[in-house]
C-alpha positions as CSV (number, residue, x, y, z in Angstrom):
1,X,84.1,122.1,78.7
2,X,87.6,120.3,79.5
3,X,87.8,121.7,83.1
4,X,84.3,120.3,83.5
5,X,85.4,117.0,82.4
6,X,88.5,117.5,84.3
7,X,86.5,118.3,88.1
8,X,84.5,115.8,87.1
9,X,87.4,113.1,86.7
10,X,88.7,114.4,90.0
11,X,85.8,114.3,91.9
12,X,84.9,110.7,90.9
13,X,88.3,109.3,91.7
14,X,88.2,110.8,94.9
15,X,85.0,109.4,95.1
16,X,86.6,105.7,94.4
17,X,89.7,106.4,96.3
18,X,87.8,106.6,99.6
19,X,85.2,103.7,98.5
20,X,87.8,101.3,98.0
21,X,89.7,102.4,101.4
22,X,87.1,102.0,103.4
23,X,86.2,98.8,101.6
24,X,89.8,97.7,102.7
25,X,89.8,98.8,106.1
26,X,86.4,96.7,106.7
27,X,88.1,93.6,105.7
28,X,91.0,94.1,107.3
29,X,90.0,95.3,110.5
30,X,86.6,93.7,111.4
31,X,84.7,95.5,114.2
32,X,85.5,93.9,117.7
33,X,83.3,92.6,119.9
34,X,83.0,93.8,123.3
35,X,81.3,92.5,126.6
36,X,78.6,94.9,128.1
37,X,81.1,94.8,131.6
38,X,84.0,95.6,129.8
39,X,82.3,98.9,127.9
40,X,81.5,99.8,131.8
41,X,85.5,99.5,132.7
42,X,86.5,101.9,129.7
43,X,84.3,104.6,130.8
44,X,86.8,104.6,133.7
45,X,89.6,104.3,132.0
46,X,91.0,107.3,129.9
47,X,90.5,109.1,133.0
48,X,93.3,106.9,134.7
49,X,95.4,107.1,132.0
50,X,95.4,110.8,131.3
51,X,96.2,111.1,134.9
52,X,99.3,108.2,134.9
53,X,100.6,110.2,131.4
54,X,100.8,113.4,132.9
55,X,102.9,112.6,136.1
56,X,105.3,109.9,134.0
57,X,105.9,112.7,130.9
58,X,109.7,113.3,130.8
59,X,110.5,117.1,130.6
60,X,111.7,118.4,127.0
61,X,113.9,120.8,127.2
62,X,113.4,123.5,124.7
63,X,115.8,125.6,122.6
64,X,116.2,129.0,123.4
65,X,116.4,130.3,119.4
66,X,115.4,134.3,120.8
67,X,119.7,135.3,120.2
């Protein structure tokens, strides 16, 4: 009966861990407007970006650990 209690305990702080985060996160980050035109401009753009990421990427060089 004191592992039930226990799960139970867990599960129900869990519970009020993520309430209470998500409660914070609302207040501190309000949802954004955005203009219809600029949702239009965004469709567009991770395309672009992907593209620009790829060809300015510096080269790692990697270890060779095979001895």
């Amino acid at each position: 009966m004191n592992i039930l209690k226990i799960v139970v305990a867990l599960i129900c702080a869990y519970g009020l861990f993520v309430s209470v985060s998500y409660l914070l996160m609302r207040l501190l980050f309000p949802k954004i407007q955005i203009e219809e035109d600029e949702e239009a401009d965004k469709k567009l753009r991770p395309a672009r970006t992907r593209a620009l990421r790829r060809m300015n990427r510096p080269l790692k060089r990697q270890k060779n650990l095979a001895y």
